[in-house]
C-alpha positions in Angstrom: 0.0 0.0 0.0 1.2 3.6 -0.7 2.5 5.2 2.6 0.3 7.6 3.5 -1.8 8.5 6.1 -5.1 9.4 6.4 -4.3 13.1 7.7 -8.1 13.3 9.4 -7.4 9.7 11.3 -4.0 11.4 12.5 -5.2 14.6 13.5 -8.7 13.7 15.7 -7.0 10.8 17.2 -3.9 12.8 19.0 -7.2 14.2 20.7 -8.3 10.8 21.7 -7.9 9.2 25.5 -5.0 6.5 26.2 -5.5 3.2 25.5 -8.3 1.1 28.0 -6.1 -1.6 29.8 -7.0 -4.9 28.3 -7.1 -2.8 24.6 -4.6 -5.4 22.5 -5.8 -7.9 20.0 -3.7 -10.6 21.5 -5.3 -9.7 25.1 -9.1 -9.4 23.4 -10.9 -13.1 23.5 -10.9 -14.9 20.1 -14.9 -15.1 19.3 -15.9 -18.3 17.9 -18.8 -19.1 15.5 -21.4 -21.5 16.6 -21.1 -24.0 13.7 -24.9 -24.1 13.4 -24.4 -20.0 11.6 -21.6 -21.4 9.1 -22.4 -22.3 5.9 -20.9 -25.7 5.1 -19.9 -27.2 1.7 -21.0 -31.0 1.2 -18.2 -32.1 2.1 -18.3 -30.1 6.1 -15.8 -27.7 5.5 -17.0 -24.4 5.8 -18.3 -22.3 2.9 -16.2 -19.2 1.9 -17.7 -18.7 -1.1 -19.3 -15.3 -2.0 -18.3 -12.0 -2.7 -16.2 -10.1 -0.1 -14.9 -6.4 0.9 -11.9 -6.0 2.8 -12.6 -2.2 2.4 -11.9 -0.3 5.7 -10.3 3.2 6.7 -7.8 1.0 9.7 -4.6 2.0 8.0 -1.8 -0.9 7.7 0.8 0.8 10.3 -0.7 2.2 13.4 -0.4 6.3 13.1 1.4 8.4 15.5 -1.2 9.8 17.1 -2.9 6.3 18.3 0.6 5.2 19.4 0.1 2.3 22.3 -3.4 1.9 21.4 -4.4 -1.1 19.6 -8.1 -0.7 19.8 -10.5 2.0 20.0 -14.1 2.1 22.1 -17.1 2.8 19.3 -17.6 6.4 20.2 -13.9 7.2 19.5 -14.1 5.3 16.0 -17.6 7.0 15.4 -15.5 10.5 15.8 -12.8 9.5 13.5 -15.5 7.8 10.9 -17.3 11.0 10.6 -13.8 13.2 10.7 -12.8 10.7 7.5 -16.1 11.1 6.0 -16.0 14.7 5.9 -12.3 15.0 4.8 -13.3 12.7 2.3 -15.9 15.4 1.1 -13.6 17.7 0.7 -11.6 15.9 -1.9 -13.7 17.1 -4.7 -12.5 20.0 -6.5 -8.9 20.4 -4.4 -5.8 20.4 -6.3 -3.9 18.9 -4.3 -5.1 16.3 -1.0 -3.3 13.5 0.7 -6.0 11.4 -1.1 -5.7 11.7 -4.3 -1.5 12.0 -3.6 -2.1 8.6 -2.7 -3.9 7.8 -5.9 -1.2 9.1 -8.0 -3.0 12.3 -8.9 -2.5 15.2 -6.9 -2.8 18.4 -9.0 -3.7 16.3 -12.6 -7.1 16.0 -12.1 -7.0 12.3 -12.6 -9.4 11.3 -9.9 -12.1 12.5 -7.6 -14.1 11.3 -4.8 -16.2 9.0 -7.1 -12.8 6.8 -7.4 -12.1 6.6 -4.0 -14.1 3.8 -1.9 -11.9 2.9 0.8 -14.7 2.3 3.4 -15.7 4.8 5.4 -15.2 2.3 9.1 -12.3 0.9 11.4 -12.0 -3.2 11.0 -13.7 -4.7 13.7 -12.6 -7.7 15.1 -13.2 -9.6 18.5 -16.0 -7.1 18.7 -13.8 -4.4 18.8 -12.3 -1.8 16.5 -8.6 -1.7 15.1 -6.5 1.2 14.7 -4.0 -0.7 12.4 -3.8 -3.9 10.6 -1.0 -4.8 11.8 -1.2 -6.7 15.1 2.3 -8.5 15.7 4.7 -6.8 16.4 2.2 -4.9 18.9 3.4 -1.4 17.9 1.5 -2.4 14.8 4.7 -1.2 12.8 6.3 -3.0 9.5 9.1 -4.5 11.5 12.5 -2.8 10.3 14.3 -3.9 6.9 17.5 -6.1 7.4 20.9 -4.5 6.2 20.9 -6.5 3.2 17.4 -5.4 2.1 17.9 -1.8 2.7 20.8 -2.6 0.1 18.6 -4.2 -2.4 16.4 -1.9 -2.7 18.1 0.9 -2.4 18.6 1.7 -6.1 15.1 2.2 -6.8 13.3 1.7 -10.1 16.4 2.7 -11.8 16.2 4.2 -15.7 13.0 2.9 -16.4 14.1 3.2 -20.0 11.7 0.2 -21.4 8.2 -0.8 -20.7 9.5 -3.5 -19.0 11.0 -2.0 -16.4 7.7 0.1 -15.4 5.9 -0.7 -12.8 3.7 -3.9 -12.6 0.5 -2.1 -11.4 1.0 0.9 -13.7 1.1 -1.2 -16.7 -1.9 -2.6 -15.3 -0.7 -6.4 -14.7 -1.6 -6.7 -11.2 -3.5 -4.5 -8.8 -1.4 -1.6 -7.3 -1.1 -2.0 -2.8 -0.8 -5.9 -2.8 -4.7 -5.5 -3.2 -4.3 -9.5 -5.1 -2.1 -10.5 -2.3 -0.3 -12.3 -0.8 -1.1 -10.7 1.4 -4.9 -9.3 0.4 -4.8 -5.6 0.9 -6.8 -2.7 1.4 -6.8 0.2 -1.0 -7.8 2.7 -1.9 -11.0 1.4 -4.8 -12.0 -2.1 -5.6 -11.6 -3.9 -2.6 -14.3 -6.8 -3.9 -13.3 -10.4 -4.3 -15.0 -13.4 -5.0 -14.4 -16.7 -3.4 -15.2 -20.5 -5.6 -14.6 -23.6 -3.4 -14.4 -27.1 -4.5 -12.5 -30.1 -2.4 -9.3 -29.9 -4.6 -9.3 -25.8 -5.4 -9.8 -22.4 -4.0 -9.9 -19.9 -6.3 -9.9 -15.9 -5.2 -10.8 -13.7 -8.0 -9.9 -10.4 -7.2 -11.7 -7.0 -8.5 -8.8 -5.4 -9.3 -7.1 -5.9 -12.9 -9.4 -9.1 -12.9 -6.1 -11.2 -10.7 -7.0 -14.8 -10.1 -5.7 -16.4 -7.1 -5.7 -20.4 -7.7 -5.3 -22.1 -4.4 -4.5 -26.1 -4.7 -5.8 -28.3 -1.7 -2.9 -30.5 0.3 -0.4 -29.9 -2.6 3.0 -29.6 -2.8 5.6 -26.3 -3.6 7.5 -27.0 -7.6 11.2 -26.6 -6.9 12.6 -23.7 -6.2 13.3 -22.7 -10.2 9.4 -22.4 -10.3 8.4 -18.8 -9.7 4.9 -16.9 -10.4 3.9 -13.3 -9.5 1.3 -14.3 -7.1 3.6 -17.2 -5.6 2.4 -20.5 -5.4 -0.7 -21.4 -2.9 -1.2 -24.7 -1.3 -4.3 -24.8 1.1 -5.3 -27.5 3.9 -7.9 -27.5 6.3 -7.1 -26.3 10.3 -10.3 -27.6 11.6 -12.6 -25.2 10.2 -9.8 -22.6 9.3 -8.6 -23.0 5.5 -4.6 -22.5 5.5 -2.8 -21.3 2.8 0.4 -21.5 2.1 2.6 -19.4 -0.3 6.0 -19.5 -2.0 8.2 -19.4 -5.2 7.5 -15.8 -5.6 9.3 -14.2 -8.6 11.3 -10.9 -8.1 9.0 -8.9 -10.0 6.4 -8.3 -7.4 8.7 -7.5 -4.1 5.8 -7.0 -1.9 7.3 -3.8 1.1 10.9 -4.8 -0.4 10.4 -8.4 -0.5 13.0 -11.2 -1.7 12.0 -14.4 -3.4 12.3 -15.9 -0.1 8.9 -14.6 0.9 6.7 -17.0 2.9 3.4 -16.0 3.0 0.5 -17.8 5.5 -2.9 -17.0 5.4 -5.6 -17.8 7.6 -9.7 -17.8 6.5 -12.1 -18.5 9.0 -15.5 -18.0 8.9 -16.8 -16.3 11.8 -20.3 -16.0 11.3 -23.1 -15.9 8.0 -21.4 -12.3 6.8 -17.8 -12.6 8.0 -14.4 -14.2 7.2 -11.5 -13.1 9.6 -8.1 -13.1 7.4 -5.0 -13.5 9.1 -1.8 -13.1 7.5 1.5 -13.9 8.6 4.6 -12.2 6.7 8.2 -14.5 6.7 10.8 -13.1 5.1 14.6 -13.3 7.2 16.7 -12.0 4.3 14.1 -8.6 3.9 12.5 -8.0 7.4 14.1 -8.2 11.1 11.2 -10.2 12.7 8.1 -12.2 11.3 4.7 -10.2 11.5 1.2 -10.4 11.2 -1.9 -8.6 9.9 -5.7 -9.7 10.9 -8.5 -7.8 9.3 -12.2 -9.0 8.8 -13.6 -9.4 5.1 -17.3 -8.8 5.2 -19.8 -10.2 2.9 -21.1 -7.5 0.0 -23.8 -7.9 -2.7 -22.5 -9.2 -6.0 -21.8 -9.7 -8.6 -18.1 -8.3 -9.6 -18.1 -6.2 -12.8 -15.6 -6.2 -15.3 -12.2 -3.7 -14.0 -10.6 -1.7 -16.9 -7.3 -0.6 -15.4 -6.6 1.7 -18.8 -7.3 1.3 -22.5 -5.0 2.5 -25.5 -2.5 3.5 -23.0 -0.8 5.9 -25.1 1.1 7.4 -22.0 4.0 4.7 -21.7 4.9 5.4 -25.6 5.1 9.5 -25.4 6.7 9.2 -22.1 9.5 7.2 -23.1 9.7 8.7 -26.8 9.6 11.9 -25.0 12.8 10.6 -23.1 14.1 9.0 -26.2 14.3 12.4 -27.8 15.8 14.5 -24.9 18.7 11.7 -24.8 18.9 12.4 -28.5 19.2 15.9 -27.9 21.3 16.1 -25.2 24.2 13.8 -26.9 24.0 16.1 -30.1 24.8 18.8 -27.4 
């Protein structure tokens, strides 16, 4: 996801009381469905399928302002919904807001508020609502990069001299933020995805740029010289949890920095007729300083998902780079 912060969230929650002892996800009890409310497939597992949201204003990392406060009571998330809601309002017609930064479009005119559906509540989980994402480490920061990631990545992009070297989510490949996962992330539009279960495959079919997520029941990883953008996704059963377990990532898609030793677990468990509660833990040694952990609720939405047309006749990437073309041209005839 882009790093930035909701400047509303930030600002009305420095206001906000300290944390209520007891206020930590790992300290809040862990509801659990009665199994008579969860839809079961024929063969007893539980029934994810449907379509889903995981739209919600709880940013990733835990901002400032809420530092040491994990949760929040639901009159201090009502203040900071309604805060959100009426920054949001003021999007339209600015030239330049930390939303549409974030979109990629501060000052161009490329988007307004019609683009931006990001939710407009905290996640709830546990019964209670979450001021980040993130849940382990408990600061609910990205744990620190490792020496020999800050060196990877410290080039950047680089030239970007050939369409190749653009950006996947710009050439509209795969969604921008991680939204197709793993891990499943909020953005800031299209959060919709649409679950299809069957005893051998799970497939996740994700709004944005159309990404398909195929998930193969009690499989096994391809060697290591086997590499996809999305990684490669074997699922089991945990009771009535569905684990998923992804490797064999490529280098293209470097989720936060990532190497292609990214381990990715995911956890989907049905919590009641509108709910699934994802968790997702993050294992990378040779990219982050510690394993860590994001837990979010996906909530059932009306269907179905319509076709997503990222950009058509994308004459942009051709009179950008001929544009560069023709300065280098210039320049050397200087």
């Amino acid at each position: 996801m882009r790093p930035r912060l909701i400047a509303s969230i930030s600002a009305l929650a420095a206001m906000l009381a300290a944390p209520l002892p007891g206020q930590t996800p790992s300290a809040a009890p862990r509801a659990k469905a009665k199994s008579s409310t969860i839809p079961r497939t024929p063969d007893g597992h539980p029934d994810l399928q449907g379509v889903w949201t995981n739209a919600t204003i709880t940013p990733l990392e835990r901002p400032a302002a809420l530092a040491g406060k994990a949760t929040l009571t639901d009159a201090e998330a009502a203040a900071l919904e309604k805060n959100s809601a009426e920054e949001l309002a003021k999007v339209d017609g600015a030239s330049e807001h930390p939303l549409l930064a974030a979109a990629g479009s501060n000052g161009t005119g490329g988007y307004n508020v019609l683009f931006i559906d990001r939710g407009s509540e905290f996640a709830r989980v546990d019964g209670v609502k979450r001021t980040a994402l993130i849940v382990d480490p408990p600061d609910g920061k990205v744990p620190p990069m490792t020496a020999e990631a800050r060196q990877r990545v410290g080039g950047g992009f680089g030239r970007l001299d050939s369409v190749k070297d653009r950006p996947l989510a710009e050439r509209c490949l795969l969604g921008f933020g991680s939204t197709s996962g793993p891990p499943m992330l909020p953005v800031l539009y299209n959060n919709n995805y649409q679950i299809v279960q069957t005893p051998d495959h799970v497939m996740i079919l994700v709004e944005m740029v159309h990404d398909a997520r195929i998930v193969r029941m009690n499989g096994t990883h391809p060697p290591p010289n086997v590499r996809q953008w999305l990684g490669d996704s074997i699922g089991h059963w945990d009771g009535d949890t569905l684990v998923v377990d992804t490797t064999n990532f490529t280098d293209k898609t470097r989720f936060r920095g990532s190497s292609e030793n990214l381990h990715v677990i995911e956890r989907f468990t049905r919590t009641d007729a509108n709910t699934i509660l994802y968790r997702v833990t993050i294992d990378d040694p040779t990219t982050f300083t510690k394993i860590w952990t994001l837990e979010y609720p996906f909530v059932a939405t009306p269907g179905p998902i319509y076709e997503y047309a990222c950009h058509e006749g994308n004459y942009a990437e051709t009179d950008i780079l001929g544009g560069a073309r023709k300065a280098d041209a210039e320049a050397g005839r200087k």
